[in-house]
PQR file with spaces between the fields and no chain letter, atoms N, CA, C, O and H, PARSE charges and radii, in Angstrom:
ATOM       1  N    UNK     1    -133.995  -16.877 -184.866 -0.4000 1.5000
ATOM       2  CA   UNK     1    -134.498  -18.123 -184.317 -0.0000 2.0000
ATOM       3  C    UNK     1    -134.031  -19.271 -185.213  0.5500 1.7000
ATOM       4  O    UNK     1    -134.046  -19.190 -186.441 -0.5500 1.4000
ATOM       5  N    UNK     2    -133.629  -20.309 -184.558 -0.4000 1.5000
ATOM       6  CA   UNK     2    -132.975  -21.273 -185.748 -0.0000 2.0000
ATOM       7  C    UNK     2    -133.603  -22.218 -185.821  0.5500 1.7000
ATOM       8  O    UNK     2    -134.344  -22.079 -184.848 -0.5500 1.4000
ATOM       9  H    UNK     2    -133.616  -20.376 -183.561  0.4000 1.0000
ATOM      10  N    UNK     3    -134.006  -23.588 -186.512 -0.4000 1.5000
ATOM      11  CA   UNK     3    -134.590  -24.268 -187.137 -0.0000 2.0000
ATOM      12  C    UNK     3    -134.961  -25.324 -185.679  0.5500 1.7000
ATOM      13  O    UNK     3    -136.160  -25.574 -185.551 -0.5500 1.4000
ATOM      14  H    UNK     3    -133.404  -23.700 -187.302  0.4000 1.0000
ATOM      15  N    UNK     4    -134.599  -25.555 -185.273 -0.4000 1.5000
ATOM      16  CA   UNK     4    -134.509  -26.431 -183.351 -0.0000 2.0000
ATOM      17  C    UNK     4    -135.185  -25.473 -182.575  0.5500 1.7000
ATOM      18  O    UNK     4    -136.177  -25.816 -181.933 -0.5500 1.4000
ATOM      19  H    UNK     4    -133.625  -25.352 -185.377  0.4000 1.0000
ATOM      20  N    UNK     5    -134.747  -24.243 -182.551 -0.4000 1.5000
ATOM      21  CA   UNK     5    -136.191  -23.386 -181.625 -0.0000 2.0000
ATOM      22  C    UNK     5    -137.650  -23.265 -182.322  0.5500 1.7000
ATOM      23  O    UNK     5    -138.639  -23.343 -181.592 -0.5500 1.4000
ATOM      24  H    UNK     5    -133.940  -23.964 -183.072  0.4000 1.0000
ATOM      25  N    UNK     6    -137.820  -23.059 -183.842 -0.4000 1.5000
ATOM      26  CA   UNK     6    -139.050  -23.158 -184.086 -0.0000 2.0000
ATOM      27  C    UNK     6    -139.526  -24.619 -183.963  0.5500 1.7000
ATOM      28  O    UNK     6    -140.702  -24.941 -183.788 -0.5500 1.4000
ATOM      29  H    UNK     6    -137.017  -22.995 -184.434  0.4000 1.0000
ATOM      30  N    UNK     7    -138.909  -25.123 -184.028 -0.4000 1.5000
ATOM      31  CA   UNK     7    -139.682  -27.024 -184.093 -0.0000 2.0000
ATOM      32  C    UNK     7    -140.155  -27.353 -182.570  0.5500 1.7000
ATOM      33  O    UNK     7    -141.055  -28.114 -182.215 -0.5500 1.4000
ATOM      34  H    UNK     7    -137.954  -24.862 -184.170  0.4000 1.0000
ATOM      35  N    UNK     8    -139.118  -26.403 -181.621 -0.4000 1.5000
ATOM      36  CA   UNK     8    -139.545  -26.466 -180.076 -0.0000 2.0000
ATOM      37  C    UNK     8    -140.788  -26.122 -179.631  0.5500 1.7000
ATOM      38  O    UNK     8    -141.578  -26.717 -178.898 -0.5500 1.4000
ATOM      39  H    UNK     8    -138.386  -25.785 -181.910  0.4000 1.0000
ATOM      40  N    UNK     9    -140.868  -24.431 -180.523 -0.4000 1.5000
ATOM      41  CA   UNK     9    -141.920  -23.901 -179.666 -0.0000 2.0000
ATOM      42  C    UNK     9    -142.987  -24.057 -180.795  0.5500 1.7000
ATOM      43  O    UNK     9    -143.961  -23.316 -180.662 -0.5500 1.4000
ATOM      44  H    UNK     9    -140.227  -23.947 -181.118  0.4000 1.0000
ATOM      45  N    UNK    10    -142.987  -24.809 -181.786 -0.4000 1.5000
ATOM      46  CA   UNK    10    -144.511  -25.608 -182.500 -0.0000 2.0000
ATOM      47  C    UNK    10    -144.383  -26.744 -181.601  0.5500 1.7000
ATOM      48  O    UNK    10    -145.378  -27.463 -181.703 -0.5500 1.4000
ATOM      49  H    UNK    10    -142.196  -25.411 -181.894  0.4000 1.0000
ATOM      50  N    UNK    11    -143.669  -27.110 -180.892 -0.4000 1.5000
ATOM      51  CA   UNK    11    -144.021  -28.637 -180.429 -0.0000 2.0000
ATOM      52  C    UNK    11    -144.743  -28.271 -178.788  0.5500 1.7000
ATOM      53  O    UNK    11    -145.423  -29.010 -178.075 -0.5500 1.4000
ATOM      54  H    UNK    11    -142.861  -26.526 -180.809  0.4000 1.0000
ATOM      55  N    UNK    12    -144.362  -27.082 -178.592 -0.4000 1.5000
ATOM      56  CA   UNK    12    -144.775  -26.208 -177.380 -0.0000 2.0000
ATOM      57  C    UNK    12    -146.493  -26.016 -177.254  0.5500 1.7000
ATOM      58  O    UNK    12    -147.237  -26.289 -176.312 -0.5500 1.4000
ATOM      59  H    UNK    12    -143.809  -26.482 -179.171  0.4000 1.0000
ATOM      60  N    UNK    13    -146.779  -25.458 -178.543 -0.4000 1.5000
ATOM      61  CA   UNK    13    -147.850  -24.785 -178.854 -0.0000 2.0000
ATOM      62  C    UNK    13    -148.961  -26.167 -179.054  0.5500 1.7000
ATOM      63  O    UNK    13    -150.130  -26.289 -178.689 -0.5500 1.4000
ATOM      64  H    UNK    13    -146.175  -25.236 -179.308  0.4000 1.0000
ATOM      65  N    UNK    14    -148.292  -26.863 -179.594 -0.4000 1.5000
ATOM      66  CA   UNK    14    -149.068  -28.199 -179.736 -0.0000 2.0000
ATOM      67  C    UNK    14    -149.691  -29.022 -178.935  0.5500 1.7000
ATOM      68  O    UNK    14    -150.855  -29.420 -178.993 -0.5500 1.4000
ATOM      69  H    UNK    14    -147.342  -26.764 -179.891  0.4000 1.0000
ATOM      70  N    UNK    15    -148.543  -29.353 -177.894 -0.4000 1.5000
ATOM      71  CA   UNK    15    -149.031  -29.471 -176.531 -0.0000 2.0000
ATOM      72  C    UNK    15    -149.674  -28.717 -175.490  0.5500 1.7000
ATOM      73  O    UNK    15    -150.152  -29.372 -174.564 -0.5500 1.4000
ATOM      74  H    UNK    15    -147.597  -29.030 -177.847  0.4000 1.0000
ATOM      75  N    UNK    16    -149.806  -27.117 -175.456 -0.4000 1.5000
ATOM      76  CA   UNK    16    -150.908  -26.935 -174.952 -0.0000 2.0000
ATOM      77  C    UNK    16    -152.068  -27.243 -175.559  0.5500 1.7000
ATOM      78  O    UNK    16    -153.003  -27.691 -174.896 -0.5500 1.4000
ATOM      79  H    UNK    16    -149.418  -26.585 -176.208  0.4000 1.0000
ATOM      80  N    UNK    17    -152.191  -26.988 -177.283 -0.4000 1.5000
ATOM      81  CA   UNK    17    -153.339  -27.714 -177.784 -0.0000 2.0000
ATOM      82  C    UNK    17    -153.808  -29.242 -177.007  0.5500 1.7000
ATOM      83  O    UNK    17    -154.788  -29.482 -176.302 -0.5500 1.4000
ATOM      84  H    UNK    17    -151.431  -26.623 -177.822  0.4000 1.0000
ATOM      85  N    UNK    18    -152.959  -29.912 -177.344 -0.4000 1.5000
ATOM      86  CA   UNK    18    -153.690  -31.451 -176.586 -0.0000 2.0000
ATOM      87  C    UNK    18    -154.418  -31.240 -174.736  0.5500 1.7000
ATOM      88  O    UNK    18    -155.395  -31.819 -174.261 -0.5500 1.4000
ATOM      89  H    UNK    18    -152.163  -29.717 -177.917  0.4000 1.0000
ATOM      90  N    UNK    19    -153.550  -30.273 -174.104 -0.4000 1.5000
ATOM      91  CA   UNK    19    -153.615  -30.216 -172.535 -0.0000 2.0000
ATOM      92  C    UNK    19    -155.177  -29.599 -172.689  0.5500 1.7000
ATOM      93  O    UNK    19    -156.147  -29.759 -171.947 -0.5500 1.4000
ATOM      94  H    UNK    19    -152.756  -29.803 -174.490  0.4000 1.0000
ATOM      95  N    UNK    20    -155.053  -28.894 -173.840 -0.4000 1.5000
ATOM      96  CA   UNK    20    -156.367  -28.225 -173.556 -0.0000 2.0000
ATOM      97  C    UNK    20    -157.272  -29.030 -173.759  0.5500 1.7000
ATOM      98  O    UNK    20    -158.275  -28.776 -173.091 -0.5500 1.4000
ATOM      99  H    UNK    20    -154.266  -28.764 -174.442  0.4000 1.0000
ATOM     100  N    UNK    21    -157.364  -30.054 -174.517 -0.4000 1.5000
ATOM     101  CA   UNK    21    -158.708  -31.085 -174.649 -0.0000 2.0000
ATOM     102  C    UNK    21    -158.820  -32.137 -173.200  0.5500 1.7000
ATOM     103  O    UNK    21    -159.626  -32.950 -172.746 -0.5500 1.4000
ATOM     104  H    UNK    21    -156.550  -30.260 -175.060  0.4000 1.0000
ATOM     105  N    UNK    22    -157.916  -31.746 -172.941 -0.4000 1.5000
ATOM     106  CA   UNK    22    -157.462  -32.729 -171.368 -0.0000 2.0000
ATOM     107  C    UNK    22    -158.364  -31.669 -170.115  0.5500 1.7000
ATOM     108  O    UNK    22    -158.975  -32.192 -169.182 -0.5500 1.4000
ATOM     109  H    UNK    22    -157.261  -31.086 -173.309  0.4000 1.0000
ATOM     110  N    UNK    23    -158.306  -30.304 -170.293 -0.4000 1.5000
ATOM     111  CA   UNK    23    -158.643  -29.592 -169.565 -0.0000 2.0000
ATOM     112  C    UNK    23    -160.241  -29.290 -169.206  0.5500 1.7000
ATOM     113  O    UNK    23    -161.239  -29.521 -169.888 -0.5500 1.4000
ATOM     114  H    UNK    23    -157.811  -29.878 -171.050  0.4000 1.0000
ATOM     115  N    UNK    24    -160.107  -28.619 -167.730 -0.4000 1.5000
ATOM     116  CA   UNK    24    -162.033  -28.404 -167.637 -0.0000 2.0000
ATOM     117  C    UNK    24    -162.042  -27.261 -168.137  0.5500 1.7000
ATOM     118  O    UNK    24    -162.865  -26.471 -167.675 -0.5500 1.4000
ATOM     119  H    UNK    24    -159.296  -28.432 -167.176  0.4000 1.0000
ATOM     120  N    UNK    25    -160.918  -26.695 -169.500 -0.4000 1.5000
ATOM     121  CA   UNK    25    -161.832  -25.568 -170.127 -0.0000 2.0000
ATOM     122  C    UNK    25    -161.968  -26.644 -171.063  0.5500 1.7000
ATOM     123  O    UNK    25    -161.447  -25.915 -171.907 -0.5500 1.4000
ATOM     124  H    UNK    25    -160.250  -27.337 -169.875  0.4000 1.0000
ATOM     125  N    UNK    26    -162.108  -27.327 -171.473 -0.4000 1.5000
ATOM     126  CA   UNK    26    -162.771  -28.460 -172.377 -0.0000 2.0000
ATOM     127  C    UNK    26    -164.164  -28.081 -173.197  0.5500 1.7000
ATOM     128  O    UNK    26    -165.206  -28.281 -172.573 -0.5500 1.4000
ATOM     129  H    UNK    26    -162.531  -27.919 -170.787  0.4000 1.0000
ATOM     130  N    UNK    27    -164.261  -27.588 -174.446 -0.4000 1.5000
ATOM     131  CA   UNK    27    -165.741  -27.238 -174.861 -0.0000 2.0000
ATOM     132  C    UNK    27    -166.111  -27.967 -176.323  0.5500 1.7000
ATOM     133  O    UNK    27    -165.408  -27.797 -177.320 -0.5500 1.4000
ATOM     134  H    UNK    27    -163.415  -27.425 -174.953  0.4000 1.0000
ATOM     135  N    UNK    28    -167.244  -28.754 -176.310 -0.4000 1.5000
ATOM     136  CA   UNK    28    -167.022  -29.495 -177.548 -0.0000 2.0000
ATOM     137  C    UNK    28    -167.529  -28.349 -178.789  0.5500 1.7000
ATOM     138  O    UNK    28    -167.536  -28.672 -179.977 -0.5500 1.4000
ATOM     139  H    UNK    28    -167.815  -28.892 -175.500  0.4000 1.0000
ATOM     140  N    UNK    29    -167.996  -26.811 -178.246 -0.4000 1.5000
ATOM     141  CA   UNK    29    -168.037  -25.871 -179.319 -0.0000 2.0000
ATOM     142  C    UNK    29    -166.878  -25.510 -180.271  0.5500 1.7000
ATOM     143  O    UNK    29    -166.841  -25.197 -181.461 -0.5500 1.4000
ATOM     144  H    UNK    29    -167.990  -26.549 -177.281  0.4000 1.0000
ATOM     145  N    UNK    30    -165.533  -25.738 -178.886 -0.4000 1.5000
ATOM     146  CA   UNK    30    -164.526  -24.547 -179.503 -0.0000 2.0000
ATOM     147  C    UNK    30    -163.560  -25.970 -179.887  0.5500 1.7000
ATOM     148  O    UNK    30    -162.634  -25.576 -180.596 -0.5500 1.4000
ATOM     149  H    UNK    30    -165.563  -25.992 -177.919  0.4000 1.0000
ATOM     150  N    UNK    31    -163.445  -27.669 -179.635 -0.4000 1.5000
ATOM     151  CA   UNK    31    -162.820  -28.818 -180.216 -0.0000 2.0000
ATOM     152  C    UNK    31    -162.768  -28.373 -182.091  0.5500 1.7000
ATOM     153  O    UNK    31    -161.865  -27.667 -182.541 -0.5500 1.4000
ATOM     154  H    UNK    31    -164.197  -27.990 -179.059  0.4000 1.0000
ATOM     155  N    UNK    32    -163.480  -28.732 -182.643 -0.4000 1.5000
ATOM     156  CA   UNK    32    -163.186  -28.505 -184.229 -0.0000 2.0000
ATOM     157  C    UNK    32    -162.334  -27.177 -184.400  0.5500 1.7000
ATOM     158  O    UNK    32    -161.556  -27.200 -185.354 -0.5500 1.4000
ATOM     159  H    UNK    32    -164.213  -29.305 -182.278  0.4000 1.0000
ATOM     160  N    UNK    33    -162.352  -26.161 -183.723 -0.4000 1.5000
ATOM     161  CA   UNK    33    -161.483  -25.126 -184.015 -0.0000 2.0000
ATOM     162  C    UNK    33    -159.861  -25.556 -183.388  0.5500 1.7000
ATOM     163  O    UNK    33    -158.772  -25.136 -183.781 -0.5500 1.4000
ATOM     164  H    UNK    33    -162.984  -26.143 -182.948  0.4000 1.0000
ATOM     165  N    UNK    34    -160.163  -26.547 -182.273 -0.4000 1.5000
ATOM     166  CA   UNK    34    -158.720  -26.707 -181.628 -0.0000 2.0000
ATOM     167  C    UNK    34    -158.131  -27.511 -182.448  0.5500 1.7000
ATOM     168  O    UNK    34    -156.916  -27.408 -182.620 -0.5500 1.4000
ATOM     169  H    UNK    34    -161.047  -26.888 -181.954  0.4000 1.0000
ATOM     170  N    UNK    35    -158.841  -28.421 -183.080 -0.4000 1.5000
ATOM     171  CA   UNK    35    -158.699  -29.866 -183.806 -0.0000 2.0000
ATOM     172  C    UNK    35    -158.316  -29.035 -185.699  0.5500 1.7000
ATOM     173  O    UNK    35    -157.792  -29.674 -186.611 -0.5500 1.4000
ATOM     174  H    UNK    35    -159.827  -28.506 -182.941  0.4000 1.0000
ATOM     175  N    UNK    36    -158.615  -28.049 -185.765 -0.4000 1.5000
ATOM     176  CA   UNK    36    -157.920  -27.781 -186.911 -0.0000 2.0000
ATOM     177  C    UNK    36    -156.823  -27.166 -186.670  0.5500 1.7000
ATOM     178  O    UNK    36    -155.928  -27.173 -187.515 -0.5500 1.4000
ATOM     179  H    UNK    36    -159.041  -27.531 -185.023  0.4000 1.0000
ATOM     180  N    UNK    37    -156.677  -26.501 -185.441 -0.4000 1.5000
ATOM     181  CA   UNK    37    -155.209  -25.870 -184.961 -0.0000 2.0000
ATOM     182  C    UNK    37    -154.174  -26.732 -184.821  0.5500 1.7000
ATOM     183  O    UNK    37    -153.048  -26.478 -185.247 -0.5500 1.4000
ATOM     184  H    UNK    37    -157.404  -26.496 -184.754  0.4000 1.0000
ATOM     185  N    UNK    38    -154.485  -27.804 -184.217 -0.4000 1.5000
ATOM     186  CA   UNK    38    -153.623  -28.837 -184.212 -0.0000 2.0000
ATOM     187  C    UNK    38    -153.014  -29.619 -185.662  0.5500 1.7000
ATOM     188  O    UNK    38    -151.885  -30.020 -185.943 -0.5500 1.4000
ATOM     189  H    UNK    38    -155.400  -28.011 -183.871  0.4000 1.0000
ATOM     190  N    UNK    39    -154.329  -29.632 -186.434 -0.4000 1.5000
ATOM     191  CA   UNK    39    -153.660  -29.793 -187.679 -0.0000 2.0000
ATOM     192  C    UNK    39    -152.868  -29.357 -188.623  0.5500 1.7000
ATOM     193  O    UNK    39    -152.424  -29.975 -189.590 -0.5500 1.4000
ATOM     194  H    UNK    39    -155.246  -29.306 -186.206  0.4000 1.0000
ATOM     195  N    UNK    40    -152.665  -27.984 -188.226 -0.4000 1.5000
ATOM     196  CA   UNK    40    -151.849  -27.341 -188.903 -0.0000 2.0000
ATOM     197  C    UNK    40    -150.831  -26.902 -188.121  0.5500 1.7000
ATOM     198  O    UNK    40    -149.784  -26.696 -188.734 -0.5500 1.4000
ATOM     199  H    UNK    40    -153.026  -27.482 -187.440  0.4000 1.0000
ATOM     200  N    UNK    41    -150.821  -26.721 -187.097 -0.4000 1.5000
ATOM     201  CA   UNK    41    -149.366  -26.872 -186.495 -0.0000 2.0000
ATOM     202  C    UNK    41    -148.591  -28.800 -186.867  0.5500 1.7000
ATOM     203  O    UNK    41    -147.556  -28.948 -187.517 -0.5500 1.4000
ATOM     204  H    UNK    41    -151.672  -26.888 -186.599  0.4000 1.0000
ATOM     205  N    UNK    42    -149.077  -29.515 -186.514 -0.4000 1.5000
ATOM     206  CA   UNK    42    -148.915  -30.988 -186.821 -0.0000 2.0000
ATOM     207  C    UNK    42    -148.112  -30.662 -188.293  0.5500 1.7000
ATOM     208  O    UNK    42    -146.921  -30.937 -188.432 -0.5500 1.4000
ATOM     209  H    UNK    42    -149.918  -29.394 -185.986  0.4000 1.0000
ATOM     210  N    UNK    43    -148.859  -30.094 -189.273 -0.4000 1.5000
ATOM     211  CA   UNK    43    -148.270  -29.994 -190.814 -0.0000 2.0000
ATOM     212  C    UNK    43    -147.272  -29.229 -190.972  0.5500 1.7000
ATOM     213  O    UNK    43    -146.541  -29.361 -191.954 -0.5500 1.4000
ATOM     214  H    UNK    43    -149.827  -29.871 -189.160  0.4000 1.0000
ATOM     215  N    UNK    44    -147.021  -28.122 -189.867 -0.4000 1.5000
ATOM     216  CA   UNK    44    -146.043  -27.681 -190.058 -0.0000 2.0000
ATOM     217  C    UNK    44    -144.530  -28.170 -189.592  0.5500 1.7000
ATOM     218  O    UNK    44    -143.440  -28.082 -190.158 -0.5500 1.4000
ATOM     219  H    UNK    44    -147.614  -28.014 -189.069  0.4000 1.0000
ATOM     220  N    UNK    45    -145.015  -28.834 -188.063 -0.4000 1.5000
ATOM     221  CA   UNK    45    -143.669  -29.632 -187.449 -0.0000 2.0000
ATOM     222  C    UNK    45    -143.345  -30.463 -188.610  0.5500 1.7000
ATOM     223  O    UNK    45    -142.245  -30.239 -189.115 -0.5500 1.4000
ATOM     224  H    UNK    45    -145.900  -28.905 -187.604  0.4000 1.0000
ATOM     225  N    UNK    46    -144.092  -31.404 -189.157 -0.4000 1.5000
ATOM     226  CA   UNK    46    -144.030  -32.077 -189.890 -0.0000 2.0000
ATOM     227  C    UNK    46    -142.326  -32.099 -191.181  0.5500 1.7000
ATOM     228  O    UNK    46    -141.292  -32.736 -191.382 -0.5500 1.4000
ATOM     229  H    UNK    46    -144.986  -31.586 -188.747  0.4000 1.0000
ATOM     230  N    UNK    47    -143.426  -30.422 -191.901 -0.4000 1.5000
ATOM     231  CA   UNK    47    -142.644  -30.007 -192.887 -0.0000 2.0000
ATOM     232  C    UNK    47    -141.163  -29.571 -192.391  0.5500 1.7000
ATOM     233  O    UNK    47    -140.202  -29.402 -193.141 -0.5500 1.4000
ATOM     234  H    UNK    47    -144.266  -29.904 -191.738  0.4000 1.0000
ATOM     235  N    UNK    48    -141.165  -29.433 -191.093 -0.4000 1.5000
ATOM     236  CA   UNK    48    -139.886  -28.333 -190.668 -0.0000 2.0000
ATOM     237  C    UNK    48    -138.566  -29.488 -190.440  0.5500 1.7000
ATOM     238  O    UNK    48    -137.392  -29.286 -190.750 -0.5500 1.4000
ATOM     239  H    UNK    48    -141.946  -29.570 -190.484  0.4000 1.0000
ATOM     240  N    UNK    49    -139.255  -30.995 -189.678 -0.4000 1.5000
ATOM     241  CA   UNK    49    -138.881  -31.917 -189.424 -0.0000 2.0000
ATOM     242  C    UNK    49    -138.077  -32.279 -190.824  0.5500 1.7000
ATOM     243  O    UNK    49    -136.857  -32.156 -190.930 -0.5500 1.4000
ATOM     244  H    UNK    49    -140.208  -31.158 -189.426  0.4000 1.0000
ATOM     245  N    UNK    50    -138.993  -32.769 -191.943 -0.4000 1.5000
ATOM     246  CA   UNK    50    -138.373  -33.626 -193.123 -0.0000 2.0000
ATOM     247  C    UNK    50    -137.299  -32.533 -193.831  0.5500 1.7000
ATOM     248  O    UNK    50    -136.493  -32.910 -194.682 -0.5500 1.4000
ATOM     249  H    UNK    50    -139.984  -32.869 -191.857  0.4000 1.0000
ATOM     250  N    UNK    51    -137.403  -30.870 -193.291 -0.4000 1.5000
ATOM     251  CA   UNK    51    -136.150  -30.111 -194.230 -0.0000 2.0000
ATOM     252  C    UNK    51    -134.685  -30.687 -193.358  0.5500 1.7000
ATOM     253  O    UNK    51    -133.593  -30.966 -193.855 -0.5500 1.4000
ATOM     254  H    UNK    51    -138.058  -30.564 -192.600  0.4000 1.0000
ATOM     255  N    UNK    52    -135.160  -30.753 -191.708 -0.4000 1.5000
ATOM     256  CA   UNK    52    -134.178  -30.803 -191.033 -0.0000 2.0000
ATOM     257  C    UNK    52    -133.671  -31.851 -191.367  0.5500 1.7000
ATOM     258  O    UNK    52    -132.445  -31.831 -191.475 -0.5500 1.4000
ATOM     259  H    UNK    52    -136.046  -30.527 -191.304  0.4000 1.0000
ATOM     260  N    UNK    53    -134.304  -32.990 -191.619 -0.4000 1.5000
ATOM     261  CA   UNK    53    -133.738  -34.458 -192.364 -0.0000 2.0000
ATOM     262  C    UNK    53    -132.830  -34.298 -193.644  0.5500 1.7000
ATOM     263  O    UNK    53    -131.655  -34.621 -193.819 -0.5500 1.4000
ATOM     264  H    UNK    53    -135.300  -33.006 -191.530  0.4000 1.0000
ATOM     265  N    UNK    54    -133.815  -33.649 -194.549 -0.4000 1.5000
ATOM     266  CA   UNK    54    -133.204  -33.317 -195.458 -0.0000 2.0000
ATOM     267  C    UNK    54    -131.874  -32.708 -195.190  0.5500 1.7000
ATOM     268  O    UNK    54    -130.940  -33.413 -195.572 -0.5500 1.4000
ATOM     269  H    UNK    54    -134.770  -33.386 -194.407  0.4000 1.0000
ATOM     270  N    UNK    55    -131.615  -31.813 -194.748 -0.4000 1.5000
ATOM     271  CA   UNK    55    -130.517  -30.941 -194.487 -0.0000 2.0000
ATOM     272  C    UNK    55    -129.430  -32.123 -194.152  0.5500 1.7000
ATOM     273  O    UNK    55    -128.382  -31.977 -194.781 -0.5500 1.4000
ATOM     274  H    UNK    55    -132.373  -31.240 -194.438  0.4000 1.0000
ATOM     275  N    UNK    56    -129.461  -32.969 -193.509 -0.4000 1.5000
ATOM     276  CA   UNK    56    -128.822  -33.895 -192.489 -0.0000 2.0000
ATOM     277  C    UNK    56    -128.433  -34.978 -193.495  0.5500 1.7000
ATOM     278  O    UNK    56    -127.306  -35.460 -193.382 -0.5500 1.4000
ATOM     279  H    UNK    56    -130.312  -33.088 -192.998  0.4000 1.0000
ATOM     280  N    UNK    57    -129.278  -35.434 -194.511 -0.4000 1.5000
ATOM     281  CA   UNK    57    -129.085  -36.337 -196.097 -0.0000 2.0000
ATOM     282  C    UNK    57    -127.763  -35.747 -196.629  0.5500 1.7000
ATOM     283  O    UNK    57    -126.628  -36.184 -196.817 -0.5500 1.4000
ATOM     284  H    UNK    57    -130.193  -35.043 -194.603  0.4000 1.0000
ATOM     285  N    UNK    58    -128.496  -34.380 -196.816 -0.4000 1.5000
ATOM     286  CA   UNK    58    -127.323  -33.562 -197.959 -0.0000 2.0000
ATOM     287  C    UNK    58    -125.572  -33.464 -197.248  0.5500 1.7000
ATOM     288  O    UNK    58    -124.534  -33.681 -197.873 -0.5500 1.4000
ATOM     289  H    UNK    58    -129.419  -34.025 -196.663  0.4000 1.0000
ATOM     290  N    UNK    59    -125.707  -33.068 -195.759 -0.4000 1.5000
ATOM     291  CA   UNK    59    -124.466  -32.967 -195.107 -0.0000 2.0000
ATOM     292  C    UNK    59    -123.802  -34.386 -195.084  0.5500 1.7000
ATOM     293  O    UNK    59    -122.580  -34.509 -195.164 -0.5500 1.4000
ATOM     294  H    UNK    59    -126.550  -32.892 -195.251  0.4000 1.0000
ATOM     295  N    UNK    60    -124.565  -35.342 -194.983 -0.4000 1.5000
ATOM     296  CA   UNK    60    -123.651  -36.868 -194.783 -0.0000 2.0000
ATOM     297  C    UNK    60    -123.868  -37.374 -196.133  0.5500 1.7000
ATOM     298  O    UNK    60    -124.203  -38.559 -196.139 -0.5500 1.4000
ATOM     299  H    UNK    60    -125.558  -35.242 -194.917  0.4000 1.0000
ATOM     300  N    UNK    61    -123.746  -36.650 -197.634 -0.4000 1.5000
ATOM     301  CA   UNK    61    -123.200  -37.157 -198.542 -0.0000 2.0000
ATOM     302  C    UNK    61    -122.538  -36.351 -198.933  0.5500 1.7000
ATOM     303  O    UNK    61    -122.312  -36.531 -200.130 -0.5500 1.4000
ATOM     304  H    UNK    61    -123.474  -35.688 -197.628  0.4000 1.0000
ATOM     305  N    UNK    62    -121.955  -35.280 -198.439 -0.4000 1.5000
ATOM     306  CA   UNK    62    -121.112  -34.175 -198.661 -0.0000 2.0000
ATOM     307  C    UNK    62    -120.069  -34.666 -198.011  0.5500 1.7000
ATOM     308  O    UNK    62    -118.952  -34.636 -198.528 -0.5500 1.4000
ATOM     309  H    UNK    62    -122.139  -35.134 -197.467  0.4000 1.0000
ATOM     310  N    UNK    63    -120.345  -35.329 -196.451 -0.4000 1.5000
ATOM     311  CA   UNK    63    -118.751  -35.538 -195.859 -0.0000 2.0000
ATOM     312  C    UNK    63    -118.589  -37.325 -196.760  0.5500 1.7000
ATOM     313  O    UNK    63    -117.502  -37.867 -196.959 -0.5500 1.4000
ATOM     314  H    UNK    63    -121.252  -35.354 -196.031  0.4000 1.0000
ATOM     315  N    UNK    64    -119.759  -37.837 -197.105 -0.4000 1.5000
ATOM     316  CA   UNK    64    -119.170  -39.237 -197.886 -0.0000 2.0000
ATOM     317  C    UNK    64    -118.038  -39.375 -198.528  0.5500 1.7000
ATOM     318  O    UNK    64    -117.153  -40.230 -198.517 -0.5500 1.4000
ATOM     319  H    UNK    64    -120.642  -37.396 -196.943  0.4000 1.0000
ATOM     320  N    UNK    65    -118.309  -37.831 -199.414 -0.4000 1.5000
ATOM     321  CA   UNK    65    -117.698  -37.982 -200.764 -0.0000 2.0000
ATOM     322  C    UNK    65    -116.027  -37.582 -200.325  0.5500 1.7000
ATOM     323  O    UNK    65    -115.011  -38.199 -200.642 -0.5500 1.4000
ATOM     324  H    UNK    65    -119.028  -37.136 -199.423  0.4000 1.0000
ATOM     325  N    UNK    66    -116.137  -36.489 -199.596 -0.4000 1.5000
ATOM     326  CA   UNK    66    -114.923  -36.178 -198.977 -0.0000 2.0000
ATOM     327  C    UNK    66    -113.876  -36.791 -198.456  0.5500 1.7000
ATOM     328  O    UNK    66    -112.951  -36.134 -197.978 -0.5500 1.4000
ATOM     329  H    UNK    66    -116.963  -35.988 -199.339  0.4000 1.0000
């Protein structure tokens, strides 16, 4: 799986998180459990995002120098 399919299917997973607070399975029991799921998927796109940046820094001062 390469770095663009996992960022897909966390961005996948995320959005059913939100659909689900949208939804009439809607429960304000099981919200704080969805609402921390979301947070940590969120932290992970996050992290996966700034390597892919990163990665993208390092390649366009590699072809700079070249």
């Amino acid at each position: 799986m390469t770095t663009n399919d996992s960022i897909a299917k966390k961005l996948a997973e995320f959005d059913e998180l939100v659909d689900w607070f949208q939804s009439e399975d809607f429960s304000i029991d099981k919200a704080a459990e969805k609402i921390r799921q979301a947070e940590l998927l969120a932290g992970d796109i996050e992290q996966r995002l700034n390597d892919v940046q990163n990665d993208i820094v390092v390649l366009k001062q590699k072809f700079d120098r070249d």
